[in-house]
N, C-alpha and C positions, 0 to 999 in steps of 0.2 A: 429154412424158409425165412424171408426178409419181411420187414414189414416198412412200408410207403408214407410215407405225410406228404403234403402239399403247402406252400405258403403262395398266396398270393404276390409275392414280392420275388419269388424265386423264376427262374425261367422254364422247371418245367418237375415230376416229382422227385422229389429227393426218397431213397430207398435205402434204408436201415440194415447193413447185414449183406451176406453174399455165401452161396450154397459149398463153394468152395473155392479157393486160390491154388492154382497151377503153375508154375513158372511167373511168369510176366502175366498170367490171364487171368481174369475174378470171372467167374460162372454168377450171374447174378438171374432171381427167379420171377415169377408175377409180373411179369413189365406188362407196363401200357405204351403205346403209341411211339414206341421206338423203331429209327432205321438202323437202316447198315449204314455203316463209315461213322455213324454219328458224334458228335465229342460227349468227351463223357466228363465230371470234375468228382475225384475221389479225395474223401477225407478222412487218412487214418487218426488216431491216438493223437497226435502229437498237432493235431488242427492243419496242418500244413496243407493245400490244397495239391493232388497231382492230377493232370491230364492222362485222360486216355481216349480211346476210342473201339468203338463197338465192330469187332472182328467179322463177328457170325451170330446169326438172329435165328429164332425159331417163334411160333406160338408164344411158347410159355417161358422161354429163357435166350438170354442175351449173355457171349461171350465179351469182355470189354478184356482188350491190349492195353495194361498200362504202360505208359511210354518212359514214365522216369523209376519202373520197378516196383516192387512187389514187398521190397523189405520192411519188415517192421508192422505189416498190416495185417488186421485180425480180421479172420469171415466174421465172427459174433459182433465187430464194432465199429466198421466202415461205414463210411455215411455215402453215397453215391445220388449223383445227378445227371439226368440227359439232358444238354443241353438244346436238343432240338436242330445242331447244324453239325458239317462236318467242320474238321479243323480250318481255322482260317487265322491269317497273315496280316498284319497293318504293312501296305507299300507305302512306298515313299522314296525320291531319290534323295532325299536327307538323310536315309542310311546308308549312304557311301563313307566310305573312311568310318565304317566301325565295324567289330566284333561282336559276333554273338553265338550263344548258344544252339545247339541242332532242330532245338524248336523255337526259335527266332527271337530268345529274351538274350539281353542286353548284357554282354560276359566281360564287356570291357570297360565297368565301372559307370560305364552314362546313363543317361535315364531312357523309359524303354522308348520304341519308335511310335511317335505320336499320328496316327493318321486314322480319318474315317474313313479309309477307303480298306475292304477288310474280305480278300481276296479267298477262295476256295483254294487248300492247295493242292490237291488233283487237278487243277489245271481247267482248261474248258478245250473241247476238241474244235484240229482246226479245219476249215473244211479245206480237202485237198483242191479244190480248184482255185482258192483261194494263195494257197502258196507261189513262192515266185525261186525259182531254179537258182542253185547260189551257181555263183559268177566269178566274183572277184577276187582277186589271189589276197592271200596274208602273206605279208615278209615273217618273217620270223626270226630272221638272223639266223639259223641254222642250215648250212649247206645239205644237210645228211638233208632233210624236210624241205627246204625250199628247190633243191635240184631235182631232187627223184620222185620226191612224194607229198607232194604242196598242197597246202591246208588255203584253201576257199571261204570265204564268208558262206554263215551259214547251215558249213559243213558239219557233222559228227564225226571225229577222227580219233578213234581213242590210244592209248598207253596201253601196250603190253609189256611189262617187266615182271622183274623173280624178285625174290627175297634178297635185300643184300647188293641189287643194285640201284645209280643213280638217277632215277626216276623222279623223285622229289628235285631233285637239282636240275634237270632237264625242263620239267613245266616250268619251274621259276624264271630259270632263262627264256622259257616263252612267253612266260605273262608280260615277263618286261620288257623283251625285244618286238615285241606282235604290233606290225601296226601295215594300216591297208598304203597302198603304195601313190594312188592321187589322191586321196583324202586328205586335211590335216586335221583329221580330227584324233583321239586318242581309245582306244578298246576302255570302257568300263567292265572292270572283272567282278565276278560272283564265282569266290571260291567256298567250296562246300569238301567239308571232310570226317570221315566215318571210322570210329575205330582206329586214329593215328594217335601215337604216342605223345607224351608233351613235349619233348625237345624236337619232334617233327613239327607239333604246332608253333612253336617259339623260331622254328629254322623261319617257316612262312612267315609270319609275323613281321620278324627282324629284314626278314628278305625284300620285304613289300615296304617295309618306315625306310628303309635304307636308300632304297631306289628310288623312292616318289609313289611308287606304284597304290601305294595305302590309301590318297586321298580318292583316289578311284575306284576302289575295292569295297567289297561287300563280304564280309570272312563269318560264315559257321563253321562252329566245332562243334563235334558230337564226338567224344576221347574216348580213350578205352577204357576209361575206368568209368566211362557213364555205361546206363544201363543199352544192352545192346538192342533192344527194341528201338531205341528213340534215333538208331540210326535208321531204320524205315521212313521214318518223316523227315530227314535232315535235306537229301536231294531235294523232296517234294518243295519244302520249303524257300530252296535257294533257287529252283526252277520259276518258281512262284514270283519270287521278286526278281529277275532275269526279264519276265512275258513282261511286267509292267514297266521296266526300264527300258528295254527294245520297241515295244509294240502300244506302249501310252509317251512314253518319253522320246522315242523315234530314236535312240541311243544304241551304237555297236556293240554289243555286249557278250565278252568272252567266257566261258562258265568252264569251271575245271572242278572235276567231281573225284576227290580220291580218297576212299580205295572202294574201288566198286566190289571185289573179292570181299571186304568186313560186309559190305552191306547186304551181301548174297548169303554170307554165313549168317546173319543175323533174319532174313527169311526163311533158312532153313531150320534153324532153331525155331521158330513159332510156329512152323509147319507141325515141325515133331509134336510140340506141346499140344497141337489141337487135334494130332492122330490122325494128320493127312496121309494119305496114302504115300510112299517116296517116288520121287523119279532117278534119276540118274544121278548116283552119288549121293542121295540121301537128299538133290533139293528137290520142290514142289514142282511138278511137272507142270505151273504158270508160269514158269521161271521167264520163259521166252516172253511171255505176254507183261509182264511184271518190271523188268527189264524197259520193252518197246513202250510203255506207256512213260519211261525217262527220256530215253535218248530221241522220243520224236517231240522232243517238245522244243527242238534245237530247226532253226532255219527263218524264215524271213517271209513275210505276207505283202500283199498288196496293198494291205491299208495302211501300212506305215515305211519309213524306209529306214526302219531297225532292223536289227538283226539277232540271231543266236547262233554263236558258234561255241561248240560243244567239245571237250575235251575228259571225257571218262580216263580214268587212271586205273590199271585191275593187274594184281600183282597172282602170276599163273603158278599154284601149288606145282613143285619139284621141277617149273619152267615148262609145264606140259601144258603146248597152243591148245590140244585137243581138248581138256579142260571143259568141263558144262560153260563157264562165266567165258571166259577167251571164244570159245568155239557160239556161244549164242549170242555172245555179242557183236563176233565177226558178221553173223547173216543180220543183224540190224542195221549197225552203222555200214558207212562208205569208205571202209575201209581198217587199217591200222597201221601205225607205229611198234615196231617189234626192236625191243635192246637184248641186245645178245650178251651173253656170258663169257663169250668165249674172247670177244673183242676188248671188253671191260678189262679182263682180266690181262690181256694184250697191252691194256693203258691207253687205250685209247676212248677219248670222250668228245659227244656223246655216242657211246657204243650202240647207234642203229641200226639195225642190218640190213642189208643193201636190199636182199631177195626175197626174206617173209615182207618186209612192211610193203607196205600200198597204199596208194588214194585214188580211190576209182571216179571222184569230178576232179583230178588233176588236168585233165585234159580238156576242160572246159573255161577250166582259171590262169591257164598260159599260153604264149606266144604271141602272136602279134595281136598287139592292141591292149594286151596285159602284161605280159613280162619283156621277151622278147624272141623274136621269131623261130631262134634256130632253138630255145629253150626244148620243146617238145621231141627233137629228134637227138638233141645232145641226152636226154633222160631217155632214151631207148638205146643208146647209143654205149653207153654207160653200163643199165641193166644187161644188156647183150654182153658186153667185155666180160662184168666184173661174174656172170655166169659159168663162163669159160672159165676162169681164173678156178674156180671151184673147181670143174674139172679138173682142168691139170694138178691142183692139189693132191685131189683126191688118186690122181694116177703117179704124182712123185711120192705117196707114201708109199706106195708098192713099189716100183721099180727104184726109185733111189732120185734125187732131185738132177745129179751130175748125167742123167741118162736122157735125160728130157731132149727135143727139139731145142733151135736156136729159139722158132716162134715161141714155142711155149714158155721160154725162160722171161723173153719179154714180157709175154701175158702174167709172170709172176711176179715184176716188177711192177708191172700199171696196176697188178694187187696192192703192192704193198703201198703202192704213190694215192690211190684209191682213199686205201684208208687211212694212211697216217697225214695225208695231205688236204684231202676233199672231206672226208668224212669229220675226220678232228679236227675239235677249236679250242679255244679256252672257253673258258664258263663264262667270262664275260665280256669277248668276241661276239660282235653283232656286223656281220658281214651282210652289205648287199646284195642285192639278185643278180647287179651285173659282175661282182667279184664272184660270186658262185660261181657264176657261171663263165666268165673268164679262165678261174681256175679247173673249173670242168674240162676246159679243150686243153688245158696243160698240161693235166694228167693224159687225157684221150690222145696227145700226139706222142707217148712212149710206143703207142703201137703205130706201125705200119700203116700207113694211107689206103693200102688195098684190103686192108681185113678192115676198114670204116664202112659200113654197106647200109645202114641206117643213118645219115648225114649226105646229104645232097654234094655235088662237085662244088655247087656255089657259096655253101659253107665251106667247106674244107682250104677251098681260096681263099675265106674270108677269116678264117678264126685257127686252120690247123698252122703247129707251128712244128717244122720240121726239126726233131731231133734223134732218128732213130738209121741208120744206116742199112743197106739193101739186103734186106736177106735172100742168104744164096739159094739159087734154086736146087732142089731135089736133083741129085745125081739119075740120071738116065741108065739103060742098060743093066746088065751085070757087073 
């Protein structure tokens, strides 16, 4: 049992003691006039002030999450306060070109972010009539993404990768080739990261002072040798400053959230701690609602003409899409980004795969008036081929490759031109939408003009380039 004081100088009571400490959670008893979400400021032994907040309420006792951990601190001698608010953020776009910690203090030596303006960071709900439909294509400089699977302002488009592939080298090359195609204006990024190693945060870092990209950036770490709770609040936070950059500052703003997998596992570790019931795989069966309350905080309103375009990173345990985190994040966002293993390992980069990944407002962000006309049927045109190609793969490992059809043999060269040509670039190859797609019909003319059935006559005059000789027809008779 704890015992209470009050100072009139304090913001609300300060409470002696905690019935007992769990993990990351202090069980605290006797509260008065506490909510949920609330912040909380805990003082062990050594005077040091940590943040947390209040999990789960009842009557007579209140669970507090501490966010920076649990070590060192004693039920018999913590000193605890409610602050009375949930957690909140100083905005400011004078925190571009800095570094900070997962709960928004100052990791890159400066002093902290000075503003009155001192935001909730759950966000505020937007009303959906309110929203405005994204539109407008991002270049990205990458073929694999801007041909087949085009990222929209706006959009939510995440990263599906495995352990061990280049995913971190992938966004980077997007943070720094991303930019909208009549605007001159430049993407300000908010990168947010959970549970990444230090020479991952030092890759970013180095990656972003090198390029320029830094002075426009807005960089939390929450590492893995912080405590894994305070990865919960790291997105919230960056999301946080994102709405007031887009939506106060009227600013395009890129936000790359990785690794959404640490910050699923560090949900489910608090679940267990508070004896939630499991769902699937051992996380909370909010996971889906928990999740959606990140990724829809990404898109563009009426009242301002900002933006959120949203890039989750989630690396899928043994590359399995079905996966709780892959598979619930599928039915949120508009789509994904899937790097394949088998490609990677082939050497080819960025290894995206032609047939998982998707962008379902692609078709709203291309052809005429936005990329260019024939853009939308050359990316049908494309997925149709490189389908086939699989096929026939999968029937030259049975019968033998020297067995195949003439057609077929084609269709496994427009494979191999596919990928080593369309899909691969270098890392810091930033090709346009009209070289995309130039080189799009230059692979597509390996095949036949009459197996094109997704491309109009008046494209095929206009863009196919004849290299491929007649193939003979099918013997008749016996």
């Amino acid at each position: 049992m704890n015992d209470f004081t009050f100072n009139i100088e304090d913001r609300g009571l300060q409470y002696l003691g905690a019935t007992r400490i769990e993990g990351p959670l202090v069980v605290v008893e006797r509260i008065r006039d506490v909510g949920y979400d609330e912040t909380v400021e805990i003082l062990g032994p050594d005077g040091r002030p940590r943040i947390g907040r209040v999990l789960d309420i009842s009557e007579t006792q209140a669970v507090v999450q501490v966010l920076e951990g649990t070590t060192g601190l004693s039920n018999q001698t913590l000193r605890i306060r409610f602050l009375g608010e949930s957690f909140r953020l100083p905005v400011s776009r004078q925190m571009r070109g800095r570094v900070f910690d997962g709960l928004g203090r100052p990791a890159d030596g400066g002093a902290p972010a000075l503003s009155a303006d001192r935001r909730d960071v759950n966000g505020l709900p937007i009303n959906p009539f309110a929203r405005r439909y994204p539109r407008e294509f991002i270049q990205t400089g990458l073929s694999a993404i801007d041909g087949m699977n085009a990222l929209v302002r706006g959009q939510k488009l995440p990263i599906f990768s495995g352990n061990g592939l280049p995913h971190d080298r992938v966004s980077a090359q997007i943070i720094r080739q991303a930019r909208l195609l009549e605007e001159k204006v430049e993407f300000s990024i908010v990168f947010a990261a959970m549970g990444i190693k230090h020479d991952v945060a030092e890759f970013f870092i180095r990656n972003f002072r090198e390029s320029g990209a830094l002075s426009r950036a807005v960089m939390f770490f929450s590492l893995a040798d912080a405590p894994s709770v305070e990865r919960l609040l790291t997105p919230r936070v960056a999301l946080t400053l994102a709405e007031h950059l887009a939506f106060d500052c009227g600013q395009h703003v890129l936000v790359l959230l990785t690794d959404m997998t640490n910050y699923c596992e560090s949900l489910r570790e608090v679940g267990t701690a508070r004896g939630e019931i499991p769902g699937r795989k051992g996380y909370p069966g909010y996971l889906y609602s928990d999740l959606a309350s990140l990724y829809e905080r990404a898109g563009r309103i009426e009242s301002s003409p900002g933006s959120i375009t949203q890039i989750p990173i989630l690396t899928m345990p043994a590359d399995d899409i079905s996966h709780p985190v892959p598979d619930l994040t599928g039915y949120i966002t508009e789509g994904q980004i899937v790097l394949d293993r088998d490609l990677f390992q082939r050497g080819v980069y960025p290894p995206i795969a032609g047939l998982p990944s998707l962008s379902r407002l692609m078709k709203d962000g291309v052809g005429k008036g936005f990329t260019r006309e024939d853009h939308p049927a050359l990316a049908s045109q494309l997925f149709a081929g490189y389908a086939y190609v699989k096929r026939v793969r999968a029937l030259a490992d049975v019968i033998g490759e020297e067995e195949l059809s003439t057609l077929d043999k084609l269709y496994l060269k427009f494979g191999e031109a596919l990928e080593h040509r369309f899909l691969s670039q270098g890392e810091f190859e930033n090709r346009s939408i009209a070289a995309t797609l130039d080189l799009g019909w230059d692979v597509l003319s390996l095949l036949p003009r009459d197996e094109l059935h997704r491309v109009s006559d008046e494209m095929l005059k206009q863009h196919y380039l004849e290299k491929t000789a007649a193939i003979p027809a099918p013997p008749t008779g016996i």
